[in-house]
GUTI-331883 format. One record per atom (N, C-alpha, C): x, y, z; residue in one letter. Coordinates in pm, whole numbers, plus 32768, in hexadecimal, padded with zeros to 4 digits. Example, Ala and Ser with C-alpha at 12.3 -4.5 7.8 and 13.67 -1.06 7.14 Angstrom:
<atoms>
85277DC7830Ca;84CE7E3E830Ca;85287EB6830Ca;85057F1F82C4s;85577F9682CAs;850A80038313s;
</atoms>
This chain:
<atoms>
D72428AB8699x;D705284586FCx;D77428388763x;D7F628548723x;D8762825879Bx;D852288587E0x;D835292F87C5x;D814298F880Fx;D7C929A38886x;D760294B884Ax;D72F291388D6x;D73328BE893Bx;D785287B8905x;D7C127EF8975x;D827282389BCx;D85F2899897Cx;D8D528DD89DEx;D8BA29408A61x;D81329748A33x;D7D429C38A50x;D79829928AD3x;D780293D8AE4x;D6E428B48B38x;D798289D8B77x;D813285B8B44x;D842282B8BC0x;D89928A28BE8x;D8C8294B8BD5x;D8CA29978C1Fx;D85B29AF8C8Fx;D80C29D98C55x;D7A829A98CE9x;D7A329508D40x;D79828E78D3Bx;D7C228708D71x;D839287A8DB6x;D8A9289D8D8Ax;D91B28C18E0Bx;D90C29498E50x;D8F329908E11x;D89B2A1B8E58x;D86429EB8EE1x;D80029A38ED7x;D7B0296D8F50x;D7FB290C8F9Ax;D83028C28F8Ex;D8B828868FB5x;D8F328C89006x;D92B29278FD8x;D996296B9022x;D92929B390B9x;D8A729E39074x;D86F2A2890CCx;D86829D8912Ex;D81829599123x;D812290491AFx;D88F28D691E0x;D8FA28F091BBx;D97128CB91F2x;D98B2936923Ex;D99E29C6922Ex;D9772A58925Ex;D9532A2492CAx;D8C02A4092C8x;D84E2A1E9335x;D88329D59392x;D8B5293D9399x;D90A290593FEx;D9602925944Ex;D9DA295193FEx;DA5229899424x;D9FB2A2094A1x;D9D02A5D9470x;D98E2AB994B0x;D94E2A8D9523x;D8E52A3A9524x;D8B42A189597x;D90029BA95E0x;D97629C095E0x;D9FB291D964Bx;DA382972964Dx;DA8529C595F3x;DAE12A0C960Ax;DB072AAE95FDx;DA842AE895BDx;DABE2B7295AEx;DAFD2B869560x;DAF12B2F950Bx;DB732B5A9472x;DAFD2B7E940Fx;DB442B6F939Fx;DB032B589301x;DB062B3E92B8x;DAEC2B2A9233x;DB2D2AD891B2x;DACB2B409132x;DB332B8990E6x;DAE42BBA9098x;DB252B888FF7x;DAA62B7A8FA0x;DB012B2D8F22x;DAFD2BBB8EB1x;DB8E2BA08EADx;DBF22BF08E4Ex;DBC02C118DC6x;DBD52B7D8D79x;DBCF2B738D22x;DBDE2AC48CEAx;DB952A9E8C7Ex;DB5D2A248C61x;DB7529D38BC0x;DBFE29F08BA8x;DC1929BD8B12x;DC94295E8AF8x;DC82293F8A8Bx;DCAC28948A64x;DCDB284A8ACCx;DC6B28258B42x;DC6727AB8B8Fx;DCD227D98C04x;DCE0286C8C1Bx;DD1A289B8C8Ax;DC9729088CB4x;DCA728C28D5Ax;DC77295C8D92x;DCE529998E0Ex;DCBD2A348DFCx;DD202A938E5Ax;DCC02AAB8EB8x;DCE32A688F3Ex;DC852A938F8Bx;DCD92B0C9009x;DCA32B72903Ax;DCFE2BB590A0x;DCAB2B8C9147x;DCF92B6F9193x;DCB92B7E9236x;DCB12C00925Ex;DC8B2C1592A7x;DC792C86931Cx;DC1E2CAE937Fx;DC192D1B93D7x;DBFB2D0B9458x;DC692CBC94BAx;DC362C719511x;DC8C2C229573x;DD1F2BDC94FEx;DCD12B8E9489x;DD2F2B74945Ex;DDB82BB09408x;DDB92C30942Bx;DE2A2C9E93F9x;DE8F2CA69466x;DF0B2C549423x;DF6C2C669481x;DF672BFF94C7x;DEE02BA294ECx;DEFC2B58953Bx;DF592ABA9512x;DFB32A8A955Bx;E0342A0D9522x;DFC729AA9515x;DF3C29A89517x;DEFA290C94DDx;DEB6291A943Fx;DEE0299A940Bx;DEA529D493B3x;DEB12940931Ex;DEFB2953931Ex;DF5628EA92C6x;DEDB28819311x;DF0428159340x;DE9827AD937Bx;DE1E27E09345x;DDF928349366x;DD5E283C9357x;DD4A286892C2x;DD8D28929276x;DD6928979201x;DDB72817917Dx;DE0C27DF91E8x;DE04273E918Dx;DDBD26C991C6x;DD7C26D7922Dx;DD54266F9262x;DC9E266A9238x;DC8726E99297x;DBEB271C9294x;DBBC273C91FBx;DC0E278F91EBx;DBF727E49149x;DBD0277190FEx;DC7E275290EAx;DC8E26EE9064x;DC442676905Ax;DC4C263290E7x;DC00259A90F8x;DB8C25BF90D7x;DB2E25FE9106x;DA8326289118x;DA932647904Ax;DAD5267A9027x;DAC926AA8F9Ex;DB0126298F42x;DB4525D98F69x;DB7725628F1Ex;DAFF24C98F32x;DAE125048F97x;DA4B24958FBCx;D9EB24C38F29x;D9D8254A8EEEx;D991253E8E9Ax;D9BA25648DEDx;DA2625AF8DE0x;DA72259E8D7Cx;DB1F25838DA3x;DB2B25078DA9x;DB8F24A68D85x;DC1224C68D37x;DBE1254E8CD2x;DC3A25518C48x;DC9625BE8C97x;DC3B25FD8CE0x;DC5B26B08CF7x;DCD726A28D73x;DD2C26FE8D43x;DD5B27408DC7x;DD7D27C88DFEx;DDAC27D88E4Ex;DD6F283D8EB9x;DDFC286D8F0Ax;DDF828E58EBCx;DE6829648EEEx;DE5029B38F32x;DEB129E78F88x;DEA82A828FFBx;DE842AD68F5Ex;DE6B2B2D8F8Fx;DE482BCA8F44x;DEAA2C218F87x;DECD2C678F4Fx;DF1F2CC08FA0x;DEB42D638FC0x;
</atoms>
């Protein structure tokens, strides 16, 4: 049963991240792709516009993390290298 509750909310940030993607993309030409999704951390990496660019940081604690803390609270949210 936990298997699947881990399962249902990987997906769930899966899609998350995607519509966060999707945004960043259509305002800015960047991206947000998710890393990886375990014990209440996710690794998310930018890219496109946002590679290299100095708001990178901002946009992946502000946009990323806020939009992702609006729906899990517990989680937080690392560069990927």
């Amino acid at each position: 049963m936990k298997e699947v509750a881990k399962s249902l909310r990987a997906e769930q940030m899966e899609h998350l991240v995607q519509s966060i993607s999707a945004y960043i993309e259509q305002y800015h030409g960047g991206s947000a792709e998710l890393i990886s999704f375990e014990d209440n951390v996710v690794k998310v990496k930018l890219g496109g516009a946002c590679t290299g660019c100095p708001f990178s940081t901002a946009t992946l604690n502000g946009w990323v993390q806020g939009t992702i803390h609006q729906f899990f609270p517990e989680v937080s949210v690392e560069a990927a290298d």
